[in-house]
N, C-alpha and C positions, 0 to 999 in steps of 0.2 A: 587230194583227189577232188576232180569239179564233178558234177553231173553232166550227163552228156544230151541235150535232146535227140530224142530219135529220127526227127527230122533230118538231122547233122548227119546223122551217123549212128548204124546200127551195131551192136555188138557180136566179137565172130558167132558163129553156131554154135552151138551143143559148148555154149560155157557161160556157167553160173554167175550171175551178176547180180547185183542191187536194183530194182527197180521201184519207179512212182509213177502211181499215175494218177490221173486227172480227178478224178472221184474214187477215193480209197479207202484202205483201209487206218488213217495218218499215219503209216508207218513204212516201210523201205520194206521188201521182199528179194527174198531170192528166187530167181528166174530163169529159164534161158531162153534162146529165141532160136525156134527152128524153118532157118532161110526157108527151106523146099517146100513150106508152105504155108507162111508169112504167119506165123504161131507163134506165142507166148506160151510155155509152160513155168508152172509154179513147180520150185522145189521141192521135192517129197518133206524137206525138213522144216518145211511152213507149213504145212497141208493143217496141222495141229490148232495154228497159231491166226489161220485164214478162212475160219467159217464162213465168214461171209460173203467168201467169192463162189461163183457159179460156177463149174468144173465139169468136165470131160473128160475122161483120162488124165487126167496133169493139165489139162488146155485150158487157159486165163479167158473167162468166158464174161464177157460185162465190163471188163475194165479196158482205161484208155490209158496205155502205158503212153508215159511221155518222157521221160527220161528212165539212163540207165548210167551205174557207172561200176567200173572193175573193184572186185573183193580185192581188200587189204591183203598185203604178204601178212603170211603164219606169224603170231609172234615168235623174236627167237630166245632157245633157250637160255637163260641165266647161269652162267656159270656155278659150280659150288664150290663154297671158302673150303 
């Protein structure tokens, strides 16, 4: 999977993606972006992980998202011998 700038192309609504942005935190988040009113929310399962982002409700407040790209398929399960 490549990174996608947001410039290109946004990702649909209300689903959980990887995100970077411009001045960060060096590391990928989960996010999602909601269209109806051009928002960034952080996944409740970073909130832990994301102190130093400034926050609203879930709303990515400070940061310049600039790419995004789709969560990997689930790993699958391994068979047993």
């Amino acid at each position: 999977m490549e990174w996608i700038n947001v410039k290109d192309e946004m990702p649909p609504p209300h689903r959980e993606v990887l995100v970077w942005a411009k001045y960060g935190l060096e590391q990928p988040l989960m996010a999602w972006f909601w269209d109806k009113e051009n928002t960034w929310h952080i996944s409740t399962e970073c909130t832990d992980n994301a102190r130093d982002i400034d926050r609203l409700d879930g709303t990515i407040v400070g940061l310049d998202i600039t790419h995004w790209m789709p969560l990997p398929s689930p790993p699958q399960p391994t068979p047993e011998p």
